[in-house]
LUMLUM-986944 format. One record per atom (N, C-alpha, C, O): residue number from 1; residue in one letter; x, y, z. Coordinates in nm, 2 decimals, padded with zeros to 4 digits. Atoms other than C-alpha are relative to their C-alpha. Layout:
<recs>
   i aa      u      v      w
 NUM  a      X      Y      Z
...
</recs>
This chain:
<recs>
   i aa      u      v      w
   1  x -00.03  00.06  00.14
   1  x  09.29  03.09 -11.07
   1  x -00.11 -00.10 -00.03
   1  x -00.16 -00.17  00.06
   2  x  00.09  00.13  00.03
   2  x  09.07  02.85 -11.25
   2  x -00.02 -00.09 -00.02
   2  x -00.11 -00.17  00.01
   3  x -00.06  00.17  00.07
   3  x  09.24  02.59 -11.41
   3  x -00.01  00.00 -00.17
   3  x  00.07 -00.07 -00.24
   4  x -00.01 -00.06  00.11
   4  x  09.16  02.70 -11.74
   4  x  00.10  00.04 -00.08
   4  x  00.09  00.15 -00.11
   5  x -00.11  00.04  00.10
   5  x  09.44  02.64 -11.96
   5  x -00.01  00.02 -00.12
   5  x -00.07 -00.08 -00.16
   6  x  00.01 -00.04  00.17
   6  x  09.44  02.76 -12.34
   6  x  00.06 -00.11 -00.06
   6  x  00.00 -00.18 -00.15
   7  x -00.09  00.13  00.06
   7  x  09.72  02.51 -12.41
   7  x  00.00 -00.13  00.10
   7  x  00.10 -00.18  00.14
   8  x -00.01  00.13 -00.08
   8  x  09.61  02.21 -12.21
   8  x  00.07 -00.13 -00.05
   8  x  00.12 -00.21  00.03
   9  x -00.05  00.13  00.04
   9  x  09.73  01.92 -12.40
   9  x  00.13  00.00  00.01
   9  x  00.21  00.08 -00.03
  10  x -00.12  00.01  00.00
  10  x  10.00  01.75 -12.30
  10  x  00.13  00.08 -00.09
  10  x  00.10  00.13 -00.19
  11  x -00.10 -00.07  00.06
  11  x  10.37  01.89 -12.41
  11  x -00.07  00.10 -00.11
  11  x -00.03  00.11 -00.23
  12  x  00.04 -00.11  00.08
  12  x  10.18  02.16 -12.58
  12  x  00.05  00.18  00.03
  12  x  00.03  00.19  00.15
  13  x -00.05 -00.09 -00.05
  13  x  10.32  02.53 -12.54
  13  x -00.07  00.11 -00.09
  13  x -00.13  00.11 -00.19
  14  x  00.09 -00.10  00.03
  14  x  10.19  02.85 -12.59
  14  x  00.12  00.08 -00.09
  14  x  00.24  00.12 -00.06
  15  x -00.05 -00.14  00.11
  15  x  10.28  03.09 -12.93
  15  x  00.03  00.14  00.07
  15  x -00.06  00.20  00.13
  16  x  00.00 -00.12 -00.02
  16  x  10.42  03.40 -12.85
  16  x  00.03  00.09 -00.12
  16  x  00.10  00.06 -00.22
  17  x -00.01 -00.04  00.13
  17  x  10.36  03.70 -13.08
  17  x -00.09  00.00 -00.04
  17  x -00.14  00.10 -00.10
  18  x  00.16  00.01  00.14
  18  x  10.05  03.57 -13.26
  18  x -00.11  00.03  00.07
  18  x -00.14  00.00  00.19
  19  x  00.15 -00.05 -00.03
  19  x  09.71  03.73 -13.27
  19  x -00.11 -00.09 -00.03
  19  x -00.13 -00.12 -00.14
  20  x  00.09  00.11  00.04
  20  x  09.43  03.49 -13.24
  20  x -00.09  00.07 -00.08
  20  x -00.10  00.19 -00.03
  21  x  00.11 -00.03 -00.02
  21  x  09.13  03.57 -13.43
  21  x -00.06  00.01  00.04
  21  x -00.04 -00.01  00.16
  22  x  00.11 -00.01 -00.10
  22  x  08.81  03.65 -13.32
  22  x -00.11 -00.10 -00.10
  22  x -00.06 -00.15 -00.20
  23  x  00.08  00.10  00.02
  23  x  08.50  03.42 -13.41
  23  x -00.14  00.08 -00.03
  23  x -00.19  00.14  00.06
  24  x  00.13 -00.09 -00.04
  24  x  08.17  03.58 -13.52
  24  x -00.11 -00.14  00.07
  24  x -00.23 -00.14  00.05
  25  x  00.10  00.11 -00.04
  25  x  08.01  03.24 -13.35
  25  x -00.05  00.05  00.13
  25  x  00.00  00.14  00.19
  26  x  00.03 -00.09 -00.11
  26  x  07.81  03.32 -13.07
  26  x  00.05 -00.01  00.12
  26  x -00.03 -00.09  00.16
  27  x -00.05  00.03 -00.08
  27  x  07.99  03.30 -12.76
  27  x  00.17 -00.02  00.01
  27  x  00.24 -00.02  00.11
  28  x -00.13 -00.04  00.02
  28  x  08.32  03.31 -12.88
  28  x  00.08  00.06 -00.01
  28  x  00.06  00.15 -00.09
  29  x -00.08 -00.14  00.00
  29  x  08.59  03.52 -12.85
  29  x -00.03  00.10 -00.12
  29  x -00.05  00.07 -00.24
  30  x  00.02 -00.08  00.13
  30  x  08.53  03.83 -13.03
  30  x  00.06  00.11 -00.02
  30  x  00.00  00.21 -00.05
  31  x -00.09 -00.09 -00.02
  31  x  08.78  04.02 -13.02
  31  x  00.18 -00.08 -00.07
  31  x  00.24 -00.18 -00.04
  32  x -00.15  00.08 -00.03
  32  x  09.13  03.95 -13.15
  32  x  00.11  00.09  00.06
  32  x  00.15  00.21  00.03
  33  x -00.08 -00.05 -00.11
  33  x  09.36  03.99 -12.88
  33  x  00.14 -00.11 -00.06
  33  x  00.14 -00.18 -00.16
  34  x -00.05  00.06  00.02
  34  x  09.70  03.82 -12.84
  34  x  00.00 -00.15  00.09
  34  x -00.06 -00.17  00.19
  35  x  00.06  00.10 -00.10
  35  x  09.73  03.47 -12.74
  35  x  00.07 -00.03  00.17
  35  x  00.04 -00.12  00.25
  36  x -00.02  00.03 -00.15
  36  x  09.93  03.52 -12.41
  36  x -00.15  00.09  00.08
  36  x -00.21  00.05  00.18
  37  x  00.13 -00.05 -00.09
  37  x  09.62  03.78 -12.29
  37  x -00.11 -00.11 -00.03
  37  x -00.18 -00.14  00.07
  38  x  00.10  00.10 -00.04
  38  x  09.39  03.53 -12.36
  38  x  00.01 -00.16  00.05
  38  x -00.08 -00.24  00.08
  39  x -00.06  00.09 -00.12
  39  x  09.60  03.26 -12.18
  39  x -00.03  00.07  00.15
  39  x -00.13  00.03  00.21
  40  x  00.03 -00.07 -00.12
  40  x  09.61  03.48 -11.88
  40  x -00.15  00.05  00.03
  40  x -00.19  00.05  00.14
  41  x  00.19 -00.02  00.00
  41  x  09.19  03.59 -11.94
  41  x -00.05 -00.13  00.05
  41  x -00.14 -00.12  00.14
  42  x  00.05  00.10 -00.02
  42  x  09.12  03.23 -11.92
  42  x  00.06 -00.04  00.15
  42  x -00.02 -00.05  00.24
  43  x -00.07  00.05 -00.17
  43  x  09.37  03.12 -11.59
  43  x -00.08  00.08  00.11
  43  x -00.10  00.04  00.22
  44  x  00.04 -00.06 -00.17
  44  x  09.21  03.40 -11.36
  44  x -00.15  00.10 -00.02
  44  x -00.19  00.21  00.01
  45  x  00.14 -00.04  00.00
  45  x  08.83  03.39 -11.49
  45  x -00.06 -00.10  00.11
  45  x -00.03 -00.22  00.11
  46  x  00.02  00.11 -00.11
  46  x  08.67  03.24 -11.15
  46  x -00.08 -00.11 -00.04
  46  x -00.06 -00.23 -00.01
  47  x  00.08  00.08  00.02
  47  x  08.38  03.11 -11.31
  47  x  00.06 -00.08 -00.06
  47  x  00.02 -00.18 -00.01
  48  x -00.08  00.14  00.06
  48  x  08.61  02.86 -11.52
  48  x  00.05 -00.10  00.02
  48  x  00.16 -00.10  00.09
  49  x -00.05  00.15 -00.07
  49  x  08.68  02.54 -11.46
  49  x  00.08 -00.08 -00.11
  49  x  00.06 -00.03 -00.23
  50  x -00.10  00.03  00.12
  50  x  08.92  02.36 -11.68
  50  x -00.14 -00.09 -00.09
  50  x -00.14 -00.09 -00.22
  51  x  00.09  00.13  00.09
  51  x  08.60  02.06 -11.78
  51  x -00.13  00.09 -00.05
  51  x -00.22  00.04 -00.12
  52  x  00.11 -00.03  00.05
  52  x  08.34  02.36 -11.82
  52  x  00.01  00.04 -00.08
  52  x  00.12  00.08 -00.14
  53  x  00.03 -00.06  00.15
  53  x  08.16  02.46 -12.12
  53  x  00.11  00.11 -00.06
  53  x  00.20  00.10 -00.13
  54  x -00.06 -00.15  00.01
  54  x  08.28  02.78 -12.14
  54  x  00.13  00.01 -00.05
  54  x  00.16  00.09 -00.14
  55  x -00.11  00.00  00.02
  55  x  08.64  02.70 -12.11
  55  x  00.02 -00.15 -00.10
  55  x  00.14 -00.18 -00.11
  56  x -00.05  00.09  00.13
  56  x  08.65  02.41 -12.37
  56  x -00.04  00.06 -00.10
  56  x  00.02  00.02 -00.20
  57  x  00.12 -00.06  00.12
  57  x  08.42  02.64 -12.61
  57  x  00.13  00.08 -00.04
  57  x  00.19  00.03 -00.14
  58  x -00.13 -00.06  00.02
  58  x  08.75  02.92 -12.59
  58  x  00.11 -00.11 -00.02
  58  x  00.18 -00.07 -00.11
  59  x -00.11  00.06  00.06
  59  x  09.00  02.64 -12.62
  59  x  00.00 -00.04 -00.11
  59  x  00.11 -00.04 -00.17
  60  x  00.06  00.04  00.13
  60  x  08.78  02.50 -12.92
  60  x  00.08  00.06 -00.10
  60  x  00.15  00.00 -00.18
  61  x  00.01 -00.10  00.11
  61  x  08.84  02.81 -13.12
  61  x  00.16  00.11  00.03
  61  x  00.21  00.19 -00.05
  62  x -00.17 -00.07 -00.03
  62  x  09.21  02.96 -12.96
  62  x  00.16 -00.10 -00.05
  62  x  00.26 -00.08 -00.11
  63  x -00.11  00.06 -00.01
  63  x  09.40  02.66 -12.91
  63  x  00.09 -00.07 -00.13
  63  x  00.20 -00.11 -00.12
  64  x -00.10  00.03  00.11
  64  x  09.51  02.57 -13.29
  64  x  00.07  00.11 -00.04
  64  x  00.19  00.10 -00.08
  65  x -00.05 -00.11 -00.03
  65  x  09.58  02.88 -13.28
  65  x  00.11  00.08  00.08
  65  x  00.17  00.17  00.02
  66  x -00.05 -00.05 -00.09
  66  x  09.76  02.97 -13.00
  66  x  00.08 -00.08  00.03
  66  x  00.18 -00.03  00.10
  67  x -00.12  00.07 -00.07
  67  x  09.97  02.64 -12.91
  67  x  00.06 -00.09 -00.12
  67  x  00.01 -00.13 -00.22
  68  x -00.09  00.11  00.08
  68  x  10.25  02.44 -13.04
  68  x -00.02 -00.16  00.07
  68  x -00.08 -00.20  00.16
  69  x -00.01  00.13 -00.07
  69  x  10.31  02.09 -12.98
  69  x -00.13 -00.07  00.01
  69  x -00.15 -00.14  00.11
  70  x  00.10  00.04  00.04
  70  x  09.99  01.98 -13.11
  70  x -00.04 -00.14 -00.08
  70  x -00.05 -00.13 -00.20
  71  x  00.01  00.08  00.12
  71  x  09.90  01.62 -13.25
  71  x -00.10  00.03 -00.09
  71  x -00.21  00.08 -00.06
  72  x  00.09 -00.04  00.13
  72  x  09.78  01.66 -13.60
  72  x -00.14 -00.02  00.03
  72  x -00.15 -00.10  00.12
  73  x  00.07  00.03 -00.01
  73  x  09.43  01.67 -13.62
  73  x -00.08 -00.16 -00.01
  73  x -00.18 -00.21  00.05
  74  x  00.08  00.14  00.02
  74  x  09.38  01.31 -13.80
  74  x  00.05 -00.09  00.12
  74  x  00.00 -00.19  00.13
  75  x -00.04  00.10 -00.08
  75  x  09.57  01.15 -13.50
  75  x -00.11 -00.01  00.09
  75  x -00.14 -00.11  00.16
  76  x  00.11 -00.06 -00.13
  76  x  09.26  01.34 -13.26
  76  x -00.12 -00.05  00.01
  76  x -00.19 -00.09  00.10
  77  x  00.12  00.08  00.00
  77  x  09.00  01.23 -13.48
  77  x -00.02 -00.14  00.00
  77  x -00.13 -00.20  00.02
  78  x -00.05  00.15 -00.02
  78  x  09.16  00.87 -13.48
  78  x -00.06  00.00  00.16
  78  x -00.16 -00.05  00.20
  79  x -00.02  00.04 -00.15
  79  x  09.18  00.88 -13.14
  79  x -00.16 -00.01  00.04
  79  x -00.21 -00.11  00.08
  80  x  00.14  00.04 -00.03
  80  x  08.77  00.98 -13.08
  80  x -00.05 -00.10 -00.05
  80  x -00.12 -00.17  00.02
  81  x  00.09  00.08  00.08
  81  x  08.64  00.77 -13.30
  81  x  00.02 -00.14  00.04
  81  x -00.07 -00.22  00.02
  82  x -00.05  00.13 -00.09
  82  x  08.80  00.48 -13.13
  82  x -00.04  00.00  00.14
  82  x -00.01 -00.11  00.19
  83  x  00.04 -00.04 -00.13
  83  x  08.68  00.61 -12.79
  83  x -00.17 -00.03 -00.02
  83  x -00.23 -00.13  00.03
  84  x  00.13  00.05  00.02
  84  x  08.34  00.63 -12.91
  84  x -00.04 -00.09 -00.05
  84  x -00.16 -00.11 -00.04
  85  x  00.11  00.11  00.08
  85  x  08.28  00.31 -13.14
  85  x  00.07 -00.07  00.02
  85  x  00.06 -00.17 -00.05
  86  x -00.13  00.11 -00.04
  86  x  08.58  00.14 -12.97
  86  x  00.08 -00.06 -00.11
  86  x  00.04 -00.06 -00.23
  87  x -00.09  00.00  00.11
  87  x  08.88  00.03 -13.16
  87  x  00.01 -00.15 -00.05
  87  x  00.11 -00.20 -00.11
  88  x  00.09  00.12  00.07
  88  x  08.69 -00.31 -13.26
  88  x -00.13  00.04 -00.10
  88  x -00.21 -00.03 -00.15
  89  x  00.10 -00.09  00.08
  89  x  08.48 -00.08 -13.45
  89  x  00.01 -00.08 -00.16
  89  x  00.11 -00.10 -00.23
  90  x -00.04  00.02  00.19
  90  x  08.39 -00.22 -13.84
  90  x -00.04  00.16 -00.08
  90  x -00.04  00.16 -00.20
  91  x  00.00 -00.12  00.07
  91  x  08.31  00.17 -13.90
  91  x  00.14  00.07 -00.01
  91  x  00.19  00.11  00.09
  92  x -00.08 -00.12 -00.01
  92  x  08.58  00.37 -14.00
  92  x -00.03  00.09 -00.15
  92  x -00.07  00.06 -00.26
  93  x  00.05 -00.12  00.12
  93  x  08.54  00.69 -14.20
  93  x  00.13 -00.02 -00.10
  93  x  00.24 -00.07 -00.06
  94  x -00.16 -00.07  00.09
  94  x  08.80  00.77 -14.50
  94  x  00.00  00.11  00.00
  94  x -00.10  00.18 -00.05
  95  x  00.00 -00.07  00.04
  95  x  08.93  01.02 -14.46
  95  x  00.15  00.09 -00.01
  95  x  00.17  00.11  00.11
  96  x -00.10  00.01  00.03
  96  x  09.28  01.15 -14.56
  96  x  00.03  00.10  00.11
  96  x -00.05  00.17  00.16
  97  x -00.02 -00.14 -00.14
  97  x  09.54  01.37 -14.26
  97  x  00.01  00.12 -00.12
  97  x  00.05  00.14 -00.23
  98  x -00.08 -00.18  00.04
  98  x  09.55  01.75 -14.31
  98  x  00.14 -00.02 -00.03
  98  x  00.21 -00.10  00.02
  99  x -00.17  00.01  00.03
  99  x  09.89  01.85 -14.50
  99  x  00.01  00.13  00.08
  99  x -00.09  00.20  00.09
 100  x -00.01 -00.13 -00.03
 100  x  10.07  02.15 -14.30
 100  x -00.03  00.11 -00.13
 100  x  00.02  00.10 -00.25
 101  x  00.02 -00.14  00.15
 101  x  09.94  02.47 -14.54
 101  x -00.12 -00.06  00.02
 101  x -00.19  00.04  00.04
 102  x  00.16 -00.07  00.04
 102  x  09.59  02.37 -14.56
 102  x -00.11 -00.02  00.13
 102  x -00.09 -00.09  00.23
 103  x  00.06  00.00 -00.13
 103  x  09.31  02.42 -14.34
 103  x -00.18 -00.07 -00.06
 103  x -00.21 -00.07 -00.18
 104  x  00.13  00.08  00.04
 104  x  08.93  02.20 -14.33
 104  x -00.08  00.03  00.13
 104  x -00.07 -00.01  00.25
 105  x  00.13  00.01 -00.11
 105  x  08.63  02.29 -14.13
 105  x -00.05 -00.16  00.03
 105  x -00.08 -00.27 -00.02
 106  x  00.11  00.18 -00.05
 106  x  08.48  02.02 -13.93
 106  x -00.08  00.03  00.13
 106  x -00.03  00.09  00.23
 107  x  00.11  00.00 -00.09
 107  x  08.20  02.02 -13.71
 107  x -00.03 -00.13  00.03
 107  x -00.05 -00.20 -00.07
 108  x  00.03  00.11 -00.08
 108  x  08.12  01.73 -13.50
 108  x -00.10 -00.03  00.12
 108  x -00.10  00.03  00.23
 109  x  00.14  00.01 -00.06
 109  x  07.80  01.58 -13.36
 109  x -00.02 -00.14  00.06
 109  x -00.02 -00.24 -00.01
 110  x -00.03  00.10 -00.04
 110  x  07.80  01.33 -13.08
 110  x -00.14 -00.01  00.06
 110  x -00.19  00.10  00.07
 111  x  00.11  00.01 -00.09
 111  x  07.48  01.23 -12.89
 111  x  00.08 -00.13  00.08
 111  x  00.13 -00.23  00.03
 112  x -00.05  00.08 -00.08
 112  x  07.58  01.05 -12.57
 112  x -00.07 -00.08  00.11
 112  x -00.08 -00.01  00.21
 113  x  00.12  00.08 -00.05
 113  x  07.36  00.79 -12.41
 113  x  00.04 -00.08  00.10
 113  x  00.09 -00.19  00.08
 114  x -00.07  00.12 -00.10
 114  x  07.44  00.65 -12.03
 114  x -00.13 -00.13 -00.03
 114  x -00.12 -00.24  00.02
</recs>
């Protein structure tokens, strides 16, 4: 097994029933399957490690998808943005939470410098 987890976050649990999409991004699932086979695809790929690329890249693009018990997005991006500029920060973005029903692309670009 890998360690590779679809629904990693805490109390989070996996949908049964629903069909994930597929992604035309490159590297991304591309196929839609359901989300217990691609729970089980991920648990007993060897190459996978729960911290590698690979397997955050598929959780990226499965896991709103596929698990319950999810904090809202704005709680997530709260939470980075305070990780990264610390929560003494005088930046903060505006920007209002997702209501359930609508959905917002977001792409995010970190450069990280020991």
């Amino acid at each position: 097994r890998s360690g590779c987890k679809l629904c990693s976050h805490p109390n989070s649990s996996l949908r049964n029933g629903i069909i994930a999409l597929a992604s035309e991004e490159s590297g991304s699932p591309s196929q839609n399957y359901s989300c217990e086979y691609w729970d089980k695809y991920l648990e007993f790929q060897e190459n996978l490690r729960h911290d590698s690329y690979d397997c955050l890249r598929f959780q990226d693009q499965l896991t709103r998808q596929c698990c319950d018990g999810l904090p809202p997005l704005y709680e997530l991006e709260t939470f980075l943005e305070e990780q990264l500029l610390g929560s003494d920060s005088t930046y903060k973005s505006h920007r209002s939470p997702i209501v359930d029903g609508d959905s917002v692309n977001v792409n995010i670009f970190a450069e990280l410098f020991r």
